[in-house]
C-alpha positions in Angstrom: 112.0 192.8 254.6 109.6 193.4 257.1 106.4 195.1 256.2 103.5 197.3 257.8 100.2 196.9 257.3 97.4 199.7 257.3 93.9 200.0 257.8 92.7 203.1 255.1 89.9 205.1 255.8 87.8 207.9 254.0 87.1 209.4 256.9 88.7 209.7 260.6 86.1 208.8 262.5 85.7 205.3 260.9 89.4 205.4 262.1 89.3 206.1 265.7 86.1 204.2 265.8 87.8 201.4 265.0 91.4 201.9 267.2 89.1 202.1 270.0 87.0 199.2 268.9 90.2 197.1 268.7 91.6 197.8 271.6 88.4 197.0 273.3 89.3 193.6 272.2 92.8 193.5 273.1 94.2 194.0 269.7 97.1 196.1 268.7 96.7 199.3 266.6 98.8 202.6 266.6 97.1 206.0 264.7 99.4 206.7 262.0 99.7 209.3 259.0 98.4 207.6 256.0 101.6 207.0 253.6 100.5 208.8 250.0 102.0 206.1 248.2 99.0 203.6 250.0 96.3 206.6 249.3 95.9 209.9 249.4 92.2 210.0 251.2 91.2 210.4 254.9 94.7 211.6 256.6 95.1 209.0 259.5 95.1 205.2 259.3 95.5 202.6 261.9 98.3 200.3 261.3 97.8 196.8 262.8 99.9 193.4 264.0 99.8 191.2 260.7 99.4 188.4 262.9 95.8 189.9 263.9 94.3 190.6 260.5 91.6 188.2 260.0 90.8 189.4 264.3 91.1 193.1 262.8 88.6 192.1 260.0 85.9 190.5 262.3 86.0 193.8 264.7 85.2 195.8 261.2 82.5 193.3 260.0 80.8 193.1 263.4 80.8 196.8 264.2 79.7 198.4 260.2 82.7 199.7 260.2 83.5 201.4 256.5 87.1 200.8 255.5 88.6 201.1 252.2 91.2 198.7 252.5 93.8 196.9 254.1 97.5 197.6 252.4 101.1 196.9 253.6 104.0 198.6 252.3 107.8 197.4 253.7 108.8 198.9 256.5 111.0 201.9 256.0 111.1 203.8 258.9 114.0 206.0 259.9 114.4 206.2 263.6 115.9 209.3 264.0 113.3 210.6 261.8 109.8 209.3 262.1 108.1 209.2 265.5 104.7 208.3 266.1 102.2 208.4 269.0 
């Protein structure tokens, strides 16, 4: 099964710091609730391509960038449920 990774934060700011950081550099990231079963700190996370993560973990290193993790849970997303920006 397929599975989604997310960028944790304890605060938002770190968060949309970092969105926009990422997509400075061309890099996909969508602003997403933070699932509780991942954490249940800073509200928002960014979840990002798996193909990009050691690209996503460059942008964070380069730009001080606090993060608590990086987690992936399977995808489980209802589609007549769940939308997201």
């Amino acid at each position: 099964m397929e599975r989604i990774f997310y960028v944790l934060f304890n605060n938002h700011e770190n968060g949309l710091k970092l969105n926009s950081k990422l997509k400075e550099k061309g890099l996909s990231s969508m602003i997403s609730p933070t699932p509780r079963s991942l954490s249940k700190c800073c509200g928002i996370s960014l979840i990002v391509d798996e193909n990009e993560l050691d690209e996503v973990r460059k942008v964070v290193e380069e730009n001080d960038i606090e993060i608590i993790t990086i987690e992936s849970i399977q995808k489980d997303v209802n589609p007549n449920r769940d939308r997201y920006c």
